[in-house]
FIROMI-738359 format. One record per residue (C-alpha): residue number from 1; x, y, z. Coordinates in nm, 2 decimals. Layout:
// residues N
@n:NUM | xx:X | yy:Y | zz:Z
...
END
This chain:
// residues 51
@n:1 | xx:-10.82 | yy:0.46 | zz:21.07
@n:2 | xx:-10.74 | yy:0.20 | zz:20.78
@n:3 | xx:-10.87 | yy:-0.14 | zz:20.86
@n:4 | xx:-10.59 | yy:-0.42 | zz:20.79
@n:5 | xx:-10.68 | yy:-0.65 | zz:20.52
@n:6 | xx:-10.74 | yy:-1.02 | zz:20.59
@n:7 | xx:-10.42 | yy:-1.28 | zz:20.49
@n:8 | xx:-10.73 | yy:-1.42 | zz:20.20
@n:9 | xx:-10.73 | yy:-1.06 | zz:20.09
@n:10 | xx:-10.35 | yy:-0.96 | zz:20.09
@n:11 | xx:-10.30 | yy:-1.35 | zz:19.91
@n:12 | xx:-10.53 | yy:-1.26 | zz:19.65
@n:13 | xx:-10.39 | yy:-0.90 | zz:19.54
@n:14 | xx:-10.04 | yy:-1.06 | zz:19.51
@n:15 | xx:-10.23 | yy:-1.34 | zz:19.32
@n:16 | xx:-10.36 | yy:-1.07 | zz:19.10
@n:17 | xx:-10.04 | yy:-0.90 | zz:19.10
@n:18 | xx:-9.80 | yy:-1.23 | zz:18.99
@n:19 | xx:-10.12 | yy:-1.26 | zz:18.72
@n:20 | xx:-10.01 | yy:-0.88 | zz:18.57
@n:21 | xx:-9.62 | yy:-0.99 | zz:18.61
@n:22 | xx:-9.66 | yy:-1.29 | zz:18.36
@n:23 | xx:-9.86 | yy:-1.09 | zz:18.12
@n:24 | xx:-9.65 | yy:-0.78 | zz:18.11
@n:25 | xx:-9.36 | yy:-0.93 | zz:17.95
@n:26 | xx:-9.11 | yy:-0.70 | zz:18.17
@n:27 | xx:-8.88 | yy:-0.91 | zz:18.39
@n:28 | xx:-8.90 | yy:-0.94 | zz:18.78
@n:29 | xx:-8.69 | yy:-0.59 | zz:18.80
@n:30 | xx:-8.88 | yy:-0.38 | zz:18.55
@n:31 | xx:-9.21 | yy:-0.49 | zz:18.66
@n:32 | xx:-9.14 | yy:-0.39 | zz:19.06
@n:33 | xx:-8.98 | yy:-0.07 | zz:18.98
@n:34 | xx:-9.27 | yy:0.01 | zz:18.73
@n:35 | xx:-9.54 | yy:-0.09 | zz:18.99
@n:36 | xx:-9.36 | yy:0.00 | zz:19.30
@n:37 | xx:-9.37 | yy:-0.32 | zz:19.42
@n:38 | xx:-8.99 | yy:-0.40 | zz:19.63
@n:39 | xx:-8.83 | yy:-0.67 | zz:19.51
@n:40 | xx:-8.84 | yy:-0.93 | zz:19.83
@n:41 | xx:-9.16 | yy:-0.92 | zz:19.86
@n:42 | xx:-9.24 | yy:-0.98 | zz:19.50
@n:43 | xx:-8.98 | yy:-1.31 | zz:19.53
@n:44 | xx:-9.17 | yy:-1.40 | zz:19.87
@n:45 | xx:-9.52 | yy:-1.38 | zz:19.72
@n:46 | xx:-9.42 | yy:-1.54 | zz:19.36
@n:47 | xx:-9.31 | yy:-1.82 | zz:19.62
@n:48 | xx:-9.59 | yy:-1.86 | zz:19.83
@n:49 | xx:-9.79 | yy:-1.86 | zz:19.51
@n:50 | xx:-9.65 | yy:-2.10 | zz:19.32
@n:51 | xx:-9.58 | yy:-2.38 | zz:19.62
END
């Protein structure tokens, strides 16, 4: 049984995430269908991120 990750945890792979985003150079799109990432929760965590 897979443990849940911790809200620190999960904030800090999207950190990582929105890090790869900005130095791919692929827009929002590209980047979630490359990295199978869906869309609204790439939007949510760029937001959360960013605030």
């Amino acid at each position: 049984m897979r443990e849940r990750m911790s809200h620190q945890e999960r904030r800090e792979g999207w950190r990582e995430r929105i890090a790869t985003f900005y130095d791919s150079g692929l827009s929002a799109s590209q980047f979630c269908a490359e990295h199978g990432v869906k869309s609204h929760q790439f939007w949510y965590w760029l937001r959360r991120l960013i605030e």
